[in-house]
C-alpha positions in Angstrom: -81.1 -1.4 -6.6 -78.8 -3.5 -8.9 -78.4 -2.5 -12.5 -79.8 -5.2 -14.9 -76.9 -6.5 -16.9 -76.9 -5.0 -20.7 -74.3 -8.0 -22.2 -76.7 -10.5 -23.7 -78.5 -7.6 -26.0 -74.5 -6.8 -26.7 -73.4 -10.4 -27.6 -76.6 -10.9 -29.8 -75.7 -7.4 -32.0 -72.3 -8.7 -32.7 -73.5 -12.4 -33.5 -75.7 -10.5 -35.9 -73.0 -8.4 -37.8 -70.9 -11.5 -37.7 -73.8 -13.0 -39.4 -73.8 -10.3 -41.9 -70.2 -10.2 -42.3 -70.4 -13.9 -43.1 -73.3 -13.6 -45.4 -71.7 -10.7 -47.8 -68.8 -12.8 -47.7 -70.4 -15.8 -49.0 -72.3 -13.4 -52.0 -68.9 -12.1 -52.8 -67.4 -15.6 -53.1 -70.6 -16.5 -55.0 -70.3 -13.2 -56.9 -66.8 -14.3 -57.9 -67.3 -17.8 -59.0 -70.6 -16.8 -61.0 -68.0 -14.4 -62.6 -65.7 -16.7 -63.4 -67.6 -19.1 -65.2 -68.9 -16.4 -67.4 -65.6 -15.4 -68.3 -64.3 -18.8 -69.2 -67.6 -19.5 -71.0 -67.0 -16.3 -73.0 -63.4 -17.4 -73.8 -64.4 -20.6 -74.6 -67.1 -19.1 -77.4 -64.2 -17.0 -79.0 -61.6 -19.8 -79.2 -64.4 -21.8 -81.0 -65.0 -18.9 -83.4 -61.7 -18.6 -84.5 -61.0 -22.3 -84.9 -63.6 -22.0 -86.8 -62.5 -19.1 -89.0 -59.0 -20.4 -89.7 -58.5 -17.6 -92.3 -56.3 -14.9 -90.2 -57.5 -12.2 -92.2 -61.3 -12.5 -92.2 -63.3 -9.8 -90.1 -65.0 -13.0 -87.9 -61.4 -13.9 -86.8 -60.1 -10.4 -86.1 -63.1 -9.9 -84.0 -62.8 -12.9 -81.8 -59.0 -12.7 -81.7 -59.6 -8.9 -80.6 -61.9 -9.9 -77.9 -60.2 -12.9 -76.6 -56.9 -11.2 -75.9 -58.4 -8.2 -73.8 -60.6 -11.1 -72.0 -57.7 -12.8 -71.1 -54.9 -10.5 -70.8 -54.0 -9.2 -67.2 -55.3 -5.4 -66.2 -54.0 -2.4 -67.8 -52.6 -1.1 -64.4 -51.0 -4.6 -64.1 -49.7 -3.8 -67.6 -48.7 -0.1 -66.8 -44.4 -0.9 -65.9 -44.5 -3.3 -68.8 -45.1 -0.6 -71.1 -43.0 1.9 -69.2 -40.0 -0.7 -69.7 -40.8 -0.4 -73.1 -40.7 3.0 -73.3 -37.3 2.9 -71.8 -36.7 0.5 -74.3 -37.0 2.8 -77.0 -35.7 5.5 -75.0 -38.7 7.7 -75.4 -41.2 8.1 -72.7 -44.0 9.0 -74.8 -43.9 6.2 -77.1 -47.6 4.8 -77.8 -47.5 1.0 -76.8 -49.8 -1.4 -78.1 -50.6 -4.2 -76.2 -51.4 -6.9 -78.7 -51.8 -10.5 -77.1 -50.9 -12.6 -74.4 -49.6 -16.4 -74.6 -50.3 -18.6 -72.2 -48.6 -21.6 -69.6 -49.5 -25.4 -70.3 -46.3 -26.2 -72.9 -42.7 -25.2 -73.3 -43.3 -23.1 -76.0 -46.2 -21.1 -74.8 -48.5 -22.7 -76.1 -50.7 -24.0 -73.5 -54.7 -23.4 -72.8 -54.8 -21.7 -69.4 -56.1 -18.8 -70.1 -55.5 -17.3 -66.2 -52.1 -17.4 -66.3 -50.3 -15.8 -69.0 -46.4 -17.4 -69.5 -45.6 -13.6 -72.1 -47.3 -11.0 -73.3 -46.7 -9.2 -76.6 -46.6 -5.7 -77.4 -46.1 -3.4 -80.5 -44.0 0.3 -80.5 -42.3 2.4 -82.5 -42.7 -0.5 -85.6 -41.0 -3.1 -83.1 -42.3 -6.2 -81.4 -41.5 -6.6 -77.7 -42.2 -9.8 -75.4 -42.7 -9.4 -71.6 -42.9 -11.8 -69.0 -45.9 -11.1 -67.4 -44.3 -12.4 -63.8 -41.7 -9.6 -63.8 -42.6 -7.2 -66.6 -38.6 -7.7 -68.1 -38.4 -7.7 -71.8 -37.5 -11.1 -73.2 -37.6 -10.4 -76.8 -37.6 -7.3 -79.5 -37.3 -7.4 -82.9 -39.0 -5.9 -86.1 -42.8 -6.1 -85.5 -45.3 -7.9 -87.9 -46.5 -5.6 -90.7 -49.7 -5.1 -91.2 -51.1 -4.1 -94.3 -54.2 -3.4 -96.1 -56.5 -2.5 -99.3 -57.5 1.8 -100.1 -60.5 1.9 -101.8 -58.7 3.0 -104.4 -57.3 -1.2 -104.5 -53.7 0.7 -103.4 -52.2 -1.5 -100.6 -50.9 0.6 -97.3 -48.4 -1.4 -94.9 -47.5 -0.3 -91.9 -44.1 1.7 -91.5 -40.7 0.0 -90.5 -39.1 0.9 -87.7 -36.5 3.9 -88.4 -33.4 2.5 -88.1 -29.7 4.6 -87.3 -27.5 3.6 -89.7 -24.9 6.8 -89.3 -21.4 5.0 -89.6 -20.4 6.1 -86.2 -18.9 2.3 -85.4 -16.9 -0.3 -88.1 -15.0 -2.5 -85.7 -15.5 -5.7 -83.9 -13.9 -3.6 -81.0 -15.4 -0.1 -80.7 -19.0 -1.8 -81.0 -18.4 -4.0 -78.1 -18.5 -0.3 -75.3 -21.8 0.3 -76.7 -22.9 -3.2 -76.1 -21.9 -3.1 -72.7 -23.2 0.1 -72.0 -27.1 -0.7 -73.5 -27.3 -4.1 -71.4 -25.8 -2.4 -67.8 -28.0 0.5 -68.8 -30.8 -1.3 -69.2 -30.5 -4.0 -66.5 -33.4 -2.9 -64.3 -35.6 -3.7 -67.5 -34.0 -6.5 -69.2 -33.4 -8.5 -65.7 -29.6 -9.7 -67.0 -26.7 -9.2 -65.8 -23.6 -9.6 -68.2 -21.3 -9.3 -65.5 -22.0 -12.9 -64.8 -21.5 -14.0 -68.2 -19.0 -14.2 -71.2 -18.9 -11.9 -74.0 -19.0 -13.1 -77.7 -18.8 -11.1 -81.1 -20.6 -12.9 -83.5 -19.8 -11.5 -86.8 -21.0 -8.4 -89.0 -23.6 -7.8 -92.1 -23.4 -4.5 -93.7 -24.2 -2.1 -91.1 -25.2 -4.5 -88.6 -22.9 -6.2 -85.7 -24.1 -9.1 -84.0 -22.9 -10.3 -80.4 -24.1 -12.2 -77.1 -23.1 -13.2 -73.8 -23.6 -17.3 -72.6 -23.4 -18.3 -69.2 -21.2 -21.5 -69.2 -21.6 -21.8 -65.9 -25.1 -23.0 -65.8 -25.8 -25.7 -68.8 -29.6 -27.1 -69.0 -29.0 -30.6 -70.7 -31.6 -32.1 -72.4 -32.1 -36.4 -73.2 -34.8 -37.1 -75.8 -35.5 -39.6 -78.3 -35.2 -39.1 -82.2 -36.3 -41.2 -85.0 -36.1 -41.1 -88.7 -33.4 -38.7 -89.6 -30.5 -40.2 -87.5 -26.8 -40.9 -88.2 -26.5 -44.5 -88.5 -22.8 -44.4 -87.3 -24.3 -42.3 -83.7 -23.2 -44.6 -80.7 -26.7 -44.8 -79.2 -28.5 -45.4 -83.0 -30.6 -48.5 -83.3 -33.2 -50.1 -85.5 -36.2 -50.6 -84.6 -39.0 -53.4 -85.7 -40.2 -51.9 -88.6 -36.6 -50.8 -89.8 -37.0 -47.0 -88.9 -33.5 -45.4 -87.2 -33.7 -43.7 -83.8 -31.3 -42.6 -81.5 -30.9 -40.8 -78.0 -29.9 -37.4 -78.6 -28.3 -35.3 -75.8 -28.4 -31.7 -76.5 -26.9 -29.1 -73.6 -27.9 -25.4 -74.3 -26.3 -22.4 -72.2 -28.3 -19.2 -71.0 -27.9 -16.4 -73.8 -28.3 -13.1 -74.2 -27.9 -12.0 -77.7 -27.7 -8.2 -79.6 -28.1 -6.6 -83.4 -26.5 -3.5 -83.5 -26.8 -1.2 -86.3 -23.2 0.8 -87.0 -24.9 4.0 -85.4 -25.4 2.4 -82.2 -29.1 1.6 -82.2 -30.0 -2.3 -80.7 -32.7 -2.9 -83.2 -33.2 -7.2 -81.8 -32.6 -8.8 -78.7 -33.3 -12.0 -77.7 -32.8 -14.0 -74.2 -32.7 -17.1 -74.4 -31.6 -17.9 -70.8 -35.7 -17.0 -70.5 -36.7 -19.6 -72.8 -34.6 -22.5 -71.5 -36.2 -21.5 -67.5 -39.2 -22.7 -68.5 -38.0 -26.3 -69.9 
């Protein structure tokens, strides 16, 4: 006797899990997007509150400004080699890192309203201030963090401490800081994402106990063309007047990538600053 054929029961189970798999898919997507508008509803409810409690030091504002930047800052495992770059940083691997804030794309200067897609991030260690790009975790910016301070109950005010600084005399020249320059930025390259090799160096002066140098890349200018008005040189070549007797002029202003250091005489870089970073995003 011929066997009956047991396909068509087979073809129907898969169409069903196919059905399934389809169906959980469509939840998830729905699951996502209901997700999302609560988020962004929530975000929306804390920008409101602090617009609406301009005063940076009230409890209401702290609060909202607390809650917003966890809401909208990326995940703390997506965080994780920012602070370890940090760390290096500071050259101290158990460092505490606060993350403070992020800031987000829309304008030049960080300033923009998309809260999904945060343009730096900024952190707070060891009594310094350190911005991150988010899209490579390299440190972009360090320098003395904001101090906070406050009211005892005793009506005593408590301010957070300063950084501690190295300030041993170990280094009084123009030339026997520039090694230690060097060294910190080829050191550091795998954090910092510069490499000064491709660059000229510049000393910059001195301040008691402090040296101050960069390197520019000359070999990439960003050149920018915009329009100025009011406080103009009459004599410039492209100066006019206009109707209503106000000066303007087209101002051409070319910038170079940058890469800039303070050193303290003991060796310690206490600010850097890239501004090759900035001028990217323009």
């Amino acid at each position: 006797m011929k066997k009956k054929s047991n396909r068509f029961p087979l073809i129907l189970g898969i169409v069903a899990i196919l059905g399934l798999l389809a169906w959980a898919g469509l939840r998830m997507q729905h699951g996502d997007t209901v997700a999302e508008t609560k988020k962004a509803n929530e975000i929306a409810e804390l920008v409101a509150t602090m617009e609406a409690n301009p005063n940076k030091d009230s409890q209401a504002y702290k609060e909202a400004q607390q809650k917003f930047c966890l809401l909208t800052a990326r995940s703390a495992q997506e965080r994780e080699q920012a602070v370890v770059n940090i760390q290096k940083f500071l050259g101290s691997s158990d460092m505490p890192v606060e993350f403070l804030c992020s800031r987000f794309n829309g304008k030049p200067d960080d300033s923009g309203t998309d809260y999904t897609n945060p343009a730096s991030e900024h952190y707070s260690a060891g009594g310094f201030g350190f911005t991150v790009d988010p899209n490579t975790n390299y440190i972009v910016e360090v320098g003395e963090a904001e101090r906070r301070w406050g009211t005892n109950d005793d009506d005593s005010r408590w301010f957070d401490p300063q950084p501690e600084y190295d300030n041993t005399p170990r280094y009084t020249t123009a030339e026997a800081i520039r090694p230690v320059a060097e060294q910190f930025m080829t050191k550091h390259q795998d954090i910092l994402g510069v490499d000064i090799t491709q660059m000229t160096y510049e000393f910059q002066g001195t301040k008691p106990g402090n040296f101050f140098v960069r390197w520019v890349d000359y070999e990439d200018p960003h050149t920018e063309e915009y329009e100025q008005c009011g406080d103009v040189g009459h004599d410039l070549e492209t100066a006019y007047q206009r109707a209503d007797g106000v000066w303007c002029a087209s101002i051409k202003n070319t910038r170079y990538p940058t890469v800039s250091l303070t050193i303290t005489q003991g060796g310690q870089v206490i600010v850097y600053d890239n501004d090759g970073w900035e001028i990217e995003k323009l």
